[in-house]
C-alpha positions, 0 to 999 in steps of 0.5 A, a space after each residue: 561426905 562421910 564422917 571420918 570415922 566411917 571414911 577410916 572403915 571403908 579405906 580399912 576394908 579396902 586394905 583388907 580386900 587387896 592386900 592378900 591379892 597383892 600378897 599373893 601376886 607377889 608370892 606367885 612372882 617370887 616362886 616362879 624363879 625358883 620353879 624356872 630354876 628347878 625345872 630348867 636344871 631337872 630337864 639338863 638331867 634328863 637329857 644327860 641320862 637319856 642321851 648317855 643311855 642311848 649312847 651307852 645302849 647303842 656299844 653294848 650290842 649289835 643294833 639297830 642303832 648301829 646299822 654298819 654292824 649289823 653284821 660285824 661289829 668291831 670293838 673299835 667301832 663301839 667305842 669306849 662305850 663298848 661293853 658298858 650295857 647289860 641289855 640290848 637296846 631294844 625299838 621301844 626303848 630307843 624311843 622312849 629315851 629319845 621322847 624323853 631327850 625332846 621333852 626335856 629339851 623343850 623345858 631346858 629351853 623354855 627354863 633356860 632364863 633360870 640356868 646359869 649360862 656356865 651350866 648351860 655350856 658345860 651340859 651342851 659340851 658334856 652330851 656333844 662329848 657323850 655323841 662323839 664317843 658314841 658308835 656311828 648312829 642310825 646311818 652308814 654315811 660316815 663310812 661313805 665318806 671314809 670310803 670314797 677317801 681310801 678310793 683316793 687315798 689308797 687305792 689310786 682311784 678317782 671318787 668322782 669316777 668311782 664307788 666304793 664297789 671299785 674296791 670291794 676288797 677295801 676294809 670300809 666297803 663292808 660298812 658302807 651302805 649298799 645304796 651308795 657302793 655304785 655312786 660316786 661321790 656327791 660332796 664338795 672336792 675339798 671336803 673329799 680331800 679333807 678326808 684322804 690324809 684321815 682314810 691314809 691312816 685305816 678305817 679306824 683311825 678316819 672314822 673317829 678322826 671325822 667324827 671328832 672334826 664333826 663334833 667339834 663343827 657342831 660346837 662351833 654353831 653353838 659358839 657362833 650361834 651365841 656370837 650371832 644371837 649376842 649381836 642381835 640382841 637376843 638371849 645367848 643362853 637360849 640361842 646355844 641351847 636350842 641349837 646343842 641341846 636339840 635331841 636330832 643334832 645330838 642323836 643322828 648328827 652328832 652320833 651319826 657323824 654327817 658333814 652337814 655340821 661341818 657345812 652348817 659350821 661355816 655357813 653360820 661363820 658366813 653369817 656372823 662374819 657379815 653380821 659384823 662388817 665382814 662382808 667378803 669374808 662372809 661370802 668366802 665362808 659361804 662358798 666354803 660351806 657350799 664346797 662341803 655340801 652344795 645346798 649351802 649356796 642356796 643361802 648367797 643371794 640372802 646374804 647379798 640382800 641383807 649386807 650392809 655392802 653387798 658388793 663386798 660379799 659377791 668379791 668375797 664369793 668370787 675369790 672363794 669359787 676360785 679357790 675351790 675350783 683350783 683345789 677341785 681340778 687340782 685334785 680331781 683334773 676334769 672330773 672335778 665337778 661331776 658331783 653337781 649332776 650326781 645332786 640332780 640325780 640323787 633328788 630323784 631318789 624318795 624316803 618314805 618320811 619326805 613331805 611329799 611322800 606324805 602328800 602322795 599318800 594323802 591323795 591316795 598314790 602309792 608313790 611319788 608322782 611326777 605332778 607332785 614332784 613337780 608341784 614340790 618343786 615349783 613351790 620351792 621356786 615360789 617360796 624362794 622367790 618371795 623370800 627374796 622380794 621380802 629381802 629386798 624390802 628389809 625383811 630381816 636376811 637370817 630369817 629369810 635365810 632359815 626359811 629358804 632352808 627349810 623349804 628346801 628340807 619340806 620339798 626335797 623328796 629325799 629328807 633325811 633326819 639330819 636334813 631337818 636342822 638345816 634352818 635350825 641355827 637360823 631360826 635360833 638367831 631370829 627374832 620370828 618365832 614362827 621359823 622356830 615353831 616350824 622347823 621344829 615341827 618339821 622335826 617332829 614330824 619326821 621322828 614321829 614316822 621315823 620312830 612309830 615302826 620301832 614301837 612295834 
């Protein structure tokens, strides 16, 4: 035993050794908040500047950025950003921006638990703001659907027996794609006659007109992505934010005005609807979603799998099939479904940034073969049918249902940007950070030998 002086020294020194560790620990866990804070709020910021440069960048001058003017470029095209810019956006420029758009997403995201949820929301709303009011980004699809509406609307004429090469005189015919003048249209019938009392009113008036619907489709994923991610118990804030926030929903979805945000928009209505009882109204929602773009459908039998009344939600699809086969005939009389073969045959087509594209050239051919077509497709087969026995088992249904997205997105040999934020929302409201990491990568990938040609 010690004397109790010398027993006094050595508890003193003992203080003496830790008591500056635990200062420092504590002064370490205090800071962090603050840093979280300045960094997640610095990174809003950035993404405001970039995305509004882009925006702005893309009215002053005819572009790249806007390939329906190259051409002729309409001030009503530009949009209110019109004018703003005093130098033409160039390649580099562009990506430089848009690097700077996904880097700081990325520090919003990881600081999103120092943001207050109101700063959140209003940054989310402002950029989806700043991409409606943007000229058609980086793609001529918009036109596309205003065009195959004037055919109908307009012109008599059938789209699911025409292409826009049937009324060449049209004003949108000059801003439609010249890959698409020949096709007829490839969209769900009620998505098409949505767009024949919009394409009644001019070129103009249809183009912002589905623009604004789209825009606000997006803004319903992140409320409903919220909802979902609220009832799953994760974090809403952050849910919202990977989805509105994400510099390829904004750039290409948003400012292109694709009606993959409307069908993602009920597809996730579907979601939350089962999520919350509403197994009927989720299958009818999910068929909505599969009338606009036909890859929602892929997601039904996730969904009967994961509802706690399964039943319910094939009586919910059943009623919804109906309606929208009454709505196709009606509108479109025996051609109403022709758009289904014209799916098969546009899977055919090849983008030089598809992942089997990758592959084809990694093995040294110069194009997509056969055998890699078919190896795709058989893992897609593969992929789906395991997800499903996992499913089965309890796996949780949302995860498995962003990762059915996903393979779809990595197999198809006709990926285009908007494609890749198919399993975006999903993999928001999932608990497997793996889906997140990858659909991310994807994207990644893709921007990556999307935006290197413009550096030059």
């Amino acid at each position: 035993m010690l004397p109790d002086g010398d027993s006094s020294h050595v508890a003193l020194h003992a203080t003496v050794k830790v008591a500056p560790r635990q200062r420092l620990g504590g002064s370490v866990r205090a800071t962090w908040p603050v840093l979280r804070g300045i960094g997640g709020y610095g990174a809003l910021v950035a993404l405001v500047v970039a995305g509004t440069a882009i925006a702005v960048g893309a009215a002053g001058h005819s572009s790249f950025l806007v390939p329906s003017g190259r051409r002729h470029y309409p001030g009503w095209m530009a949009g209110p950003f019109g004018g703003l810019a005093h130098g033409k956006m160039t390649g580099a420029l562009f990506v430089l921006l848009l690097l700077g758009m996904c880097a700081a997403y990325g520090v919003a995201v990881a600081c999103s638990r120092g943001l207050d949820r109101r700063a959140a929301i209003a940054v989310i709303v402002l950029l989806q703001v700043v991409f409606l009011l943007a000229p058609p980004l980086l793609s001529t699809d918009i036109f596309s659907y205003v065009d195959y509406g004037r055919l109908g609307a307009v012109h008599g004429l059938n789209p699911y027996t025409h292409g826009a090469s049937s009324a060449p005189a049209d004003p949108a015919f000059a801003f439609t794609g010249h890959l698409w003048r020949h096709t007829r249209s490839v969209y769900g019938p009620p998505f098409t006659l949505m767009t024949y009392p919009l394409a009644a009113l001019g070129v103009p008036a249809a183009m912002w007109g589905l623009k604004l619907i789209l825009a606000l489709s997006s803004l319903g994923i992140c409320a409903l992505v919220w909802r979902c991610a609220s009832d799953r118990g994760l974090d809403p804030v952050r849910a919202a934010m990977l989805f509105g926030l994400n510099p390829v929903v904004l750039v290409y979805a948003v400012g292109g005005g694709h009606n993959d945000l409307l069908m993602l928009a009920l597809a996730m209505l579907g979601v939350a609807l089962v999520i919350n009882g509403r197994e009927r109204g989720g299958g009818g929602a999910l068929v909505a979603s599969a009338a606009v773009k036909a890859s929602a459908i892929a997601l039904l039998p996730f969904m009967v799998l994961g509802a706690a009344r399964p039943r319910r939600v094939l009586l919910g699809a059943a009623v919804g099939i109906a309606v929208v086969a009454v709505i196709a005939v009606a509108g479109f009389g025996s051609h109403a479904f022709t758009f289904v073969s014209d799916i098969g045959k546009q899977q055919t087509l090849v983008s030089g940034n598809s992942v089997p594209s990758e592959v084809a050239q990694l093995f040294g051919a110069d194009r997509v073969t056969s055998a890699v077509r078919l190896g795709g497709q058989i893992l897609l087969v593969i992929a789906v049918l395991y997800l499903l026995w996992r499913t089965r088992r309890g796996d949780d249904w949302v995860a498995a249902s962003g990762w059915a997205m996903l393979a779809v997105s990595v197999t198809t040999t006709w990926l285009l940007a908007w494609y890749t934020l198919w399993a975006l929302p999903f993999a928001a409201i999932s608990k497997q950070w793996r889906l997140l990491a990858a659909t991310l990568l994807l994207q990644a990938l893709f921007l990556a030998h999307g935006i290197t040609p413009l550096i030059a």
